[in-house]
C-alpha positions in Angstrom: 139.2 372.1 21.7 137.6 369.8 24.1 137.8 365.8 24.1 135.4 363.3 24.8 135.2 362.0 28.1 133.7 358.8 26.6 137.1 359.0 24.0 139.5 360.0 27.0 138.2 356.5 29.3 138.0 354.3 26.0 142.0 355.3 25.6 142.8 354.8 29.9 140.8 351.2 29.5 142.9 350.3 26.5 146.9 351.4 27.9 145.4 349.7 31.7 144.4 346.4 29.7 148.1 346.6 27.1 150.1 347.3 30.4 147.8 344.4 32.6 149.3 341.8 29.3 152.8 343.6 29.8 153.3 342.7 33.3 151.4 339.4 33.3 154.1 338.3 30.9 156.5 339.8 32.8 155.1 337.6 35.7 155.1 334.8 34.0 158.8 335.0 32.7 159.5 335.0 36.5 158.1 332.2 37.3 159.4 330.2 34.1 162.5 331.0 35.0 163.1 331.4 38.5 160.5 329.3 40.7 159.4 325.8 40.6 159.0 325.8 36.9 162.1 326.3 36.0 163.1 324.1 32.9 159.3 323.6 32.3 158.6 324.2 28.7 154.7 322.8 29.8 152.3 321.3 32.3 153.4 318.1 31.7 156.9 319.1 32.4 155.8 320.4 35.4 153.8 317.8 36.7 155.9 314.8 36.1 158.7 316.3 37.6 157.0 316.6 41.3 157.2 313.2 41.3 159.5 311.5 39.3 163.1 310.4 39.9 165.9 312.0 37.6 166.0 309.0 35.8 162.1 308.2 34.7 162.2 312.2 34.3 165.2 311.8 31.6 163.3 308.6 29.8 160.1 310.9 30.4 161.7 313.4 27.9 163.2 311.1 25.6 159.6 310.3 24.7 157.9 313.5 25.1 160.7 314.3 22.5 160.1 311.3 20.1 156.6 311.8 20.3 156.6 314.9 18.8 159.1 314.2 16.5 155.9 312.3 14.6 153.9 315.6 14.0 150.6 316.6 15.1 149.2 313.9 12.6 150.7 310.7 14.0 147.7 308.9 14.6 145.0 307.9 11.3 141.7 306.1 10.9 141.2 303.3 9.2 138.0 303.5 6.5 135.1 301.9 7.3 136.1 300.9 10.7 136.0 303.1 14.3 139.6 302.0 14.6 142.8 304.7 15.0 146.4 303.8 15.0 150.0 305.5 14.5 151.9 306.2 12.0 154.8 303.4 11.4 157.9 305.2 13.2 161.5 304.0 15.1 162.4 306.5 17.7 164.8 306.1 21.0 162.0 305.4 23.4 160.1 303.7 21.0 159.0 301.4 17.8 155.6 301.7 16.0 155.7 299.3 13.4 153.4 298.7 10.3 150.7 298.1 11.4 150.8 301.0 13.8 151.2 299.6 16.8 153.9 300.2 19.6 156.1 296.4 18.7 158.5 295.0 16.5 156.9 293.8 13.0 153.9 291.1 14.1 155.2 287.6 12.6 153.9 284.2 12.5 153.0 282.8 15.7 155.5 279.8 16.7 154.7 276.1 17.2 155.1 276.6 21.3 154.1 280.1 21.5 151.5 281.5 23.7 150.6 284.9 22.5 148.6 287.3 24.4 147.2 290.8 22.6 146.5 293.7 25.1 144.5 296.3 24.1 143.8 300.1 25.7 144.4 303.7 25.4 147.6 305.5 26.7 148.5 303.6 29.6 149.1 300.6 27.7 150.6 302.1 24.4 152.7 303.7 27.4 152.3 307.1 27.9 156.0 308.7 29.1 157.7 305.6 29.6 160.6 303.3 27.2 159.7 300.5 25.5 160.4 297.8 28.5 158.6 299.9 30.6 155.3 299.5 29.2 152.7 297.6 30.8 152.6 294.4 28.4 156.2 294.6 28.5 156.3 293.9 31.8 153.9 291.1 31.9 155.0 289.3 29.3 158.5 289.4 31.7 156.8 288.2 34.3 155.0 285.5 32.7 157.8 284.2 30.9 160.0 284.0 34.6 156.7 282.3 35.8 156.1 279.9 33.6 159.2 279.3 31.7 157.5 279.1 28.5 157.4 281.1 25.4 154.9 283.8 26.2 154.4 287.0 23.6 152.7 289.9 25.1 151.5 292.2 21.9 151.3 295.7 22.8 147.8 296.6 21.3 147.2 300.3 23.0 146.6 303.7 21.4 145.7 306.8 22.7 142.1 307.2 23.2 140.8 304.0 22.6 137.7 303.2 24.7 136.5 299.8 25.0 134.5 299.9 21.9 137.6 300.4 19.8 140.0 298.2 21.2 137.4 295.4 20.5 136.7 296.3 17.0 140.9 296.8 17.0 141.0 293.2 18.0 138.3 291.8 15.7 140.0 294.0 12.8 143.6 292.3 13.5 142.9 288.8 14.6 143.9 286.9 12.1 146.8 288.4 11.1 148.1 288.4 14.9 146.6 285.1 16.5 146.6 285.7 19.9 145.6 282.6 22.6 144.7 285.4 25.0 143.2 288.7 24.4 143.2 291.4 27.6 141.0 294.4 27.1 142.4 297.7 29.5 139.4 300.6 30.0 137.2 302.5 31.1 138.4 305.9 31.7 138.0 307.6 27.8 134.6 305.7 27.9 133.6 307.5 31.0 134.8 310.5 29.8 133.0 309.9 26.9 129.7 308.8 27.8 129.6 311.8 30.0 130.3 314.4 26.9 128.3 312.6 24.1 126.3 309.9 26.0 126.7 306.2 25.1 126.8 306.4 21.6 128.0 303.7 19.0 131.0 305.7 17.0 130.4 305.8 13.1 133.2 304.2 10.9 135.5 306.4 9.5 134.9 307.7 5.9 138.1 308.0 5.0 141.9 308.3 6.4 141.2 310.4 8.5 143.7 312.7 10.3 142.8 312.6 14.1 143.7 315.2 16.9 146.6 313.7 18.4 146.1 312.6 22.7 148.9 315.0 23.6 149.4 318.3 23.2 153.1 319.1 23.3 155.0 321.7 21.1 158.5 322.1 20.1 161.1 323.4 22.8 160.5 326.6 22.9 158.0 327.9 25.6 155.3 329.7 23.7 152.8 332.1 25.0 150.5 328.7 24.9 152.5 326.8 27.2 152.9 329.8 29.3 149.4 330.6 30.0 148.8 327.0 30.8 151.7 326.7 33.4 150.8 329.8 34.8 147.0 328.4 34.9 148.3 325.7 36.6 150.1 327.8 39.4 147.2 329.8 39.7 144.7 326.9 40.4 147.1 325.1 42.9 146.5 328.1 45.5 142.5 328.0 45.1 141.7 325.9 48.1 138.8 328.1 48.7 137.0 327.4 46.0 137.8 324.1 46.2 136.5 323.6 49.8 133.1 325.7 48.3 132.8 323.1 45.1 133.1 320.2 47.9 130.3 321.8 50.1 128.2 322.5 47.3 128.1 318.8 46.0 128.5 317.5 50.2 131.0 315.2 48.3 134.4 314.0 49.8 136.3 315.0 46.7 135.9 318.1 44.6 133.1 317.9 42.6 130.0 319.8 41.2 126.4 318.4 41.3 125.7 316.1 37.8 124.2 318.0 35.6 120.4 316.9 34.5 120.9 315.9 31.3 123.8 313.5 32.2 122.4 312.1 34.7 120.2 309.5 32.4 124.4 308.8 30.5 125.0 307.7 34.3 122.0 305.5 34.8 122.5 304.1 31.2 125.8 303.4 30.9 126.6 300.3 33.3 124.0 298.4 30.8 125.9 299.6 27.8 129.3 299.3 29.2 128.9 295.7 30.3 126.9 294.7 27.5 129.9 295.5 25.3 131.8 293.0 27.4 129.4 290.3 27.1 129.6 290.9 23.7 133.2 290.0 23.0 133.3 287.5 25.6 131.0 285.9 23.4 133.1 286.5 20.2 136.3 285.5 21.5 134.5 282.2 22.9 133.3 280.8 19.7 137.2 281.4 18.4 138.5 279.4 21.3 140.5 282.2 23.0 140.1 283.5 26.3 139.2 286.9 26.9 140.1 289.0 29.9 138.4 292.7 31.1 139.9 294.8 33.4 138.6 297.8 34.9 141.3 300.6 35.3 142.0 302.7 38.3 140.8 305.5 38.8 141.6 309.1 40.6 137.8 309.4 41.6 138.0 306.1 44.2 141.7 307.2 45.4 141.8 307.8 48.8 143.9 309.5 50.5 144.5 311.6 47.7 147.9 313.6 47.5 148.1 317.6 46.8 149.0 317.0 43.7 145.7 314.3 42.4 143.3 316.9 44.5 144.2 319.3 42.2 143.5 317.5 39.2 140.3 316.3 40.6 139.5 320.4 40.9 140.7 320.7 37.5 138.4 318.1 36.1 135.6 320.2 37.5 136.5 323.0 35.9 137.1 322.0 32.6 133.9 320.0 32.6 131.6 320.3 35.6 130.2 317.3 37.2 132.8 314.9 36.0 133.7 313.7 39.1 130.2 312.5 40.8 129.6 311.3 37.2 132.2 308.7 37.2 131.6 307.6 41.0 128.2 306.8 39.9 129.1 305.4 36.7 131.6 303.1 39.0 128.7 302.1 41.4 126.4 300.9 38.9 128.8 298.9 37.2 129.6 297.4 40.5 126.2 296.5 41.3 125.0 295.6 38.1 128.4 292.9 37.9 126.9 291.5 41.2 123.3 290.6 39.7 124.1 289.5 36.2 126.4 287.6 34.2 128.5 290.0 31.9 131.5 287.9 31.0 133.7 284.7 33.2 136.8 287.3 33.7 136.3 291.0 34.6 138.8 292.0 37.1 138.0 295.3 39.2 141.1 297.3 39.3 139.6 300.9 39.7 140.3 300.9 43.5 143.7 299.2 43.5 145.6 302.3 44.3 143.2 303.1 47.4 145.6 303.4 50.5 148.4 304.7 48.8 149.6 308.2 50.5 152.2 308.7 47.2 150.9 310.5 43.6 149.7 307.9 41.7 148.1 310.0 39.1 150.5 312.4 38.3 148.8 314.2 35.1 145.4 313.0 37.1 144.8 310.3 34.1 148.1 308.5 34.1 150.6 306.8 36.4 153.6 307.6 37.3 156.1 304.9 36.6 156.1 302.9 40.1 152.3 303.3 40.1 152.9 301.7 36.3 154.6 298.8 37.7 152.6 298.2 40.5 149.7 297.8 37.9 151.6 295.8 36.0 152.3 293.6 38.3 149.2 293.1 39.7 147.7 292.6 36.5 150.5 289.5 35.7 148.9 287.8 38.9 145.5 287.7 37.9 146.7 286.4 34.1 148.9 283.8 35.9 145.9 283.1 38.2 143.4 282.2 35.2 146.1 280.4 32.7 146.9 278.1 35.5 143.7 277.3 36.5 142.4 276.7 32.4 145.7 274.8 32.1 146.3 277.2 28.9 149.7 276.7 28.6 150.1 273.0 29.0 150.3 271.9 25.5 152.7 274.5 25.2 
């Protein structure tokens, strides 16, 4: 009896594409196991230990650990409000109390207390680092060895946060934390934003609402998940072709594709929106009496030089959403130029080139900083505070 032909190809497709998965897997158990991903169990694994030192890779784990420890679900909405927090939780690298927020329980403010609330997304909640090693922690240190006073430095941060919700976050809890000073930390998930949904006002939650968390980590075990994304990752570190095409086809210095039409109007928009937010809680925070404070994060886009490691992420931001790159650059330059003709609040402090000049990864996940890069923020950040409570004499009936 005779076969098909059309029977006999569907069959050699099929055992070609079963024994294509079979050694791809087989591949990729290689290189989990016996090249530069060994220990991995994800990307992040991967790409924090490039660059970190044994120890901020140990405390790096630690968290990644606790962090999953608190489920997929660890972050919830508050009804009626835009605002997201965690779940209350004591871990090793960290405490989330009540209220959700990465600090011991908030308690009455003292008679000689100064108390200043920072609010942002992951890089102040403290993405990967301990508890001292967060970004208020370390300003309230310096402060305090500044000014020998009693200065309290609230860690207000939660992943995702743009500046819309850390201000309603700050309207939301200000009476129950009464800070003298409140810092806003964004820009980067309002970018990121504006260029996927434009500059929209977010609708209040309905109810408790269970949120995707900002990390995507999994047990220990290496799935077939993690593996395609480490493998992913390999694969696009070796593309400098098409990298050097993406850069000739935009004529831009970083990798980047052209903006696409209908984003280019979010662009245009959003240094009007963006700042008018700003002027907005400048002038909320000024009828209470307490000073307010903006600053504009850094960001990979402006970085130059850039290392191996943040091109890479630059050419993965392209891929995953195409145009990203000259969209924030212009984003950046309106903002600039719109800061230099109008008045959009007394203290906006542009940070979003501070890293330029560095040769080292700052960006080692291209979105957050490694731990030295942390501190260096940090620190920089403490000056320009110290800068403006000494000059409004803040702390002198202190």
């Amino acid at each position: 009896m005779q076969k098909r032909i059309d029977k006999i190809n569907s069959a050699g497709k099929l055992l070609l594409q079963l024994l294509c998965i079979a050694a791809y897997f087989v591949f990729s158990e290689f290189v989990l196991n016996f090249t530069i991903f060994k220990g991995a169990n994800n990307d992040f694994d991967y790409y924090r230990n490039l660059v970190f030192s044994k120890k901020e890779s140990e405390n790096a784990e630690k968290f990644r650990r606790d962090i999953i420890s608190l489920g997929e679900e660890r972050q919830t909405s508050i009804p009626g409000t835009i605002i997201f927090k965690y779940k209350p939780a004591v871990r090793e690298s960290f405490t989330i109390n009540s209220d959700g927020f990465r600090n011991q329980e908030f308690r009455e403010k003292g008679a000689d207390e100064f108390r200043i609330a920072v609010f942002g997304d992951s890089k102040i909640f403290g993405f990967a680092v301990q508890d001292e090693s967060t970004i208020p922690s370390i300003i309230e240190k310096n402060l305090r060895t500044h000014f020998h006073k009693n200065i309290t430095v609230l860690n207000m941060g939660v992943e995702g946060h743009d500046l819309q919700r850390e201000f309603a976050t700050a309207q939301f809890y200000l009476e129950k934390i009464k800070p003298d000073m409140v810092v806003f930390y964004s820009w980067v998930i309002d970018l990121q934003s504006a260029f996927d949904a434009g500059n929209i006002e977010w609708e209040p939650f309905k109810g408790d609402e269970k949120l995707i968390p900002g990390i995507e980590l999994k047990d220990e075990d290496k799935t077939i998940y993690d593996k395609v994304r480490l493998l992913n990752t390999l694969r696009q570190t070796y593309l400098s072709d098409a990298e050097k095409l993406v850069r000739r086809m935009s004529g831009s210095n970083i990798p980047a594709f052209p903006i696409p039409p209908q984003k280019i109007t979010y662009a245009e928009q959003f240094p009007e929106v963006y700042l008018g937010r700003m002027k907005e809680a400048t002038a909320f925070f000024d009828q209470k009496g307490i000073v307010s404070l903006f600053f504009l994060q850094p960001l990979i886009q402006i970085k130059n030089p850039l290392s191996n490691n943040e091109e890479l992420h630059l050419y993965r931001n392209e891929m995953y959403s195409p145009g990203i790159n000259l969209f924030a650059l212009r984003c950046i330059e309106g903002v600039k130029k719109a800061m230099e003709k109008g008045d959009y609040g007394k203290n906006i402090i542009d940070h979003s080139d501070i890293f330029h000049g560095m040769l080292d990864t700052v960006f080692y996940d291209g979105i957050h900083y490694t731990p030295t890069a942390l501190k260096i923020e940090a620190d920089n950040m403490s000056e320009e505070i110290i800068k403006i409570l000494e000059a409004g004499k803040y702390l002198e009936e202190k």
